[in-house]
C-alpha positions as a printed Julia matrix, in Angstrom:
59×3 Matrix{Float64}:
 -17.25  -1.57  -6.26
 -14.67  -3.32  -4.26
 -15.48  -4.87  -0.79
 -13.82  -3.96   2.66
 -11.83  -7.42   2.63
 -11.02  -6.6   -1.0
  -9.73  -2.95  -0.29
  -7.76  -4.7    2.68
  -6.11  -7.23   0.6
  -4.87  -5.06  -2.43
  -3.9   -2.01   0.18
  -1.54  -4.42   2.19
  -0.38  -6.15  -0.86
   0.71  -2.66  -2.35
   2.15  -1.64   0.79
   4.37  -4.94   0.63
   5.35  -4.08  -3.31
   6.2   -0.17  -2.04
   8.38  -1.75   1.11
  10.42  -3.97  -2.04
  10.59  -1.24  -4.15
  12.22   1.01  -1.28
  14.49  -1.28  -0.37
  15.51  -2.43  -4.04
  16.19   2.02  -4.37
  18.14   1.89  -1.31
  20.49  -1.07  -2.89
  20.71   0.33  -5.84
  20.9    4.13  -4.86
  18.13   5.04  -6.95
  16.37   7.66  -4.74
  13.75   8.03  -7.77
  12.38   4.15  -7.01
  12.9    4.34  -3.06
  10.53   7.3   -3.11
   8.09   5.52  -5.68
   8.08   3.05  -3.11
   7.41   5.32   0.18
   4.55   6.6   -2.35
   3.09   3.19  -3.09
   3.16   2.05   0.89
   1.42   5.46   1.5
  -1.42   4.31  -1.21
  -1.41   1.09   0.57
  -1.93   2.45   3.88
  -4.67   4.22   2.67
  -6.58   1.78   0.58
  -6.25  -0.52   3.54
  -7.72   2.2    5.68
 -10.73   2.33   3.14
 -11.06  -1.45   3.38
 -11.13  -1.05   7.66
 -13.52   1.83   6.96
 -15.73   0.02   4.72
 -16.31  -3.02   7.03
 -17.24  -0.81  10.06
 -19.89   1.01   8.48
 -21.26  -2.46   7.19
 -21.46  -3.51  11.24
């Protein structure tokens, strides 16, 4: 089982690999891989919420 830090970490690094992906769909006009990309942030967003929620219930 993953840590709060842990959760943090991956959650903002997928949020950074959705925000390339978007932007690579935009430049290339693939609407398929910009919304794989709004999809992934989204995931990131969340996991990083898990991380936030993790470390306050530790406290």
């Amino acid at each position: 089982m993953e840590n709060g830090k842990e959760d943090k970490m991956k959650g903002s690094a997928n949020k950074a690999a959705g925000n390339v992906k978007e932007a690579v769909g935009k430049a290339t006009g693939s609407e398929k891989t910009e919304a794989k990309g709004k999809v992934q942030q989204a995931e990131g967003e969340l996991q990083k919420g898990k991380g936030d929620a993790k470390e306050k219930a530790k406290k």
